[in-house]
N, C-alpha and C positions, 0 to 999 in steps of 0.2 A: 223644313217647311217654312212658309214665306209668312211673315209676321201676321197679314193680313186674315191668314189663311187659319194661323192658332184659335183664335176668338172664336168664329162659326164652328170649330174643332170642339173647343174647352165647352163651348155653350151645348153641344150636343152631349158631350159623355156627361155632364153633370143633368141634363134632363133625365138620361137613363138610368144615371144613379138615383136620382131621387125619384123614379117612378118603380127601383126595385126597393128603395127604403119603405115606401109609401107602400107598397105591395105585403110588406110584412113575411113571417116565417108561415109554413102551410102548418098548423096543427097533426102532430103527429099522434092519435088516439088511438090509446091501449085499452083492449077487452080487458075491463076486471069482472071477475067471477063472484059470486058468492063460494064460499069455502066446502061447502053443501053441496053445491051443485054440479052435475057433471059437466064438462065445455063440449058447448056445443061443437059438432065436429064440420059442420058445414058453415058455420059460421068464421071457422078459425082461418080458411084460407084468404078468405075475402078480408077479414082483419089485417091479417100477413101483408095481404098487396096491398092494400090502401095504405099501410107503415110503411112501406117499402119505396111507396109513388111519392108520398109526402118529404122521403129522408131524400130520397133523390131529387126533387125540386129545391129541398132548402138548400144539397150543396151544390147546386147547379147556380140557384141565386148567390150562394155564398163567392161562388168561383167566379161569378159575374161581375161582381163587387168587388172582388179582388183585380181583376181584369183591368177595370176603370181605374181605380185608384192607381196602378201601377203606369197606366197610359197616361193619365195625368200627372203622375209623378215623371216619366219620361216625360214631356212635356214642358214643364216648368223646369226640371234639370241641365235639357239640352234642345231646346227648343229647336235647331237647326237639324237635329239629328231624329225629331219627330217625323215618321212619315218616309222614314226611310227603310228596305226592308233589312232584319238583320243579318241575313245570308249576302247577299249580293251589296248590299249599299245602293241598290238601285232604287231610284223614289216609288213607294206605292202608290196606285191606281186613284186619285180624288176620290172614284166613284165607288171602289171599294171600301177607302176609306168612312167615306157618307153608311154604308152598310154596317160594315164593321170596324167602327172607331179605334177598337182596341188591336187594331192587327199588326202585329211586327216582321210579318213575312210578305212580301208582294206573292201573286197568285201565283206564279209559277214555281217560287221555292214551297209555298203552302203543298203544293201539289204533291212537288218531291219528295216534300217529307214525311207528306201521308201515305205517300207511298211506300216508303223507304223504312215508316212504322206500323204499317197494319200489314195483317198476317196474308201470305202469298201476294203481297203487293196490289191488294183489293184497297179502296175504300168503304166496300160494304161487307157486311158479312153476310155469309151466304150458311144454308144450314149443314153440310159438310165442315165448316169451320168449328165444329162443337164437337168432333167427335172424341 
């Protein structure tokens, strides 16, 4: 990537980081009981998902943060080799870039691979997929 071109780069991924820093972890709140009491059984599901929505946002941010830091580390390491994708060595898209800062595959190897790792070569899953 062309020197010019780092700065508006570096200046974006560090906005996104410090708006998931600034963002914080989701509190993830455990039913306690009284010892006495029996648990409530309709309560306990809605506990469950709300633990489960919380543990998944924080490693979604955590994986987000990893993300950046790593783009930024590629970046200062080999500044020329930023922006290039890693399958082909073909430059990524600017405008993908501007999207997704952190991307190290241009759109058509992203495609490949997600095709090449999700099950019957879907990117979505579909409800036969669970059986």
């Amino acid at each position: 990537m062309k020197p010019d071109e780092l700065g508006p780069m570096r200046t974006l991924l560090l906005q996104r980081r410090a708006e998931l820093l600034k963002g914080g972890d989701v509190p993830v709140e455990f039913e306690q009981q009284e010892v006495v009491t029996k648990p409530d059984e309709d309560a306990a599901p809605l506990t469950e998902m709300t633990q489960v929505i919380a543990s998944n946002r924080n490693r979604a941010r955590v994986e987000a943060l990893a993300a950046i830091d790593q783009a930024l580390r590629r970046m200062a390491d080999d500044p020329e080799e930023f922006g290039l994708c890693e399958a082909c060595d073909e430059p990524i898209a600017q405008r993908r870039l501007l999207l997704v800062p952190t991307a190290t595959l241009c759109a058509t190897c992203q495609r490949e691979d997600e095709q090449a790792n999700s099950p019957r070569g879907r990117s979505r899953r579909h409800l036969t997929d669970f059986r």
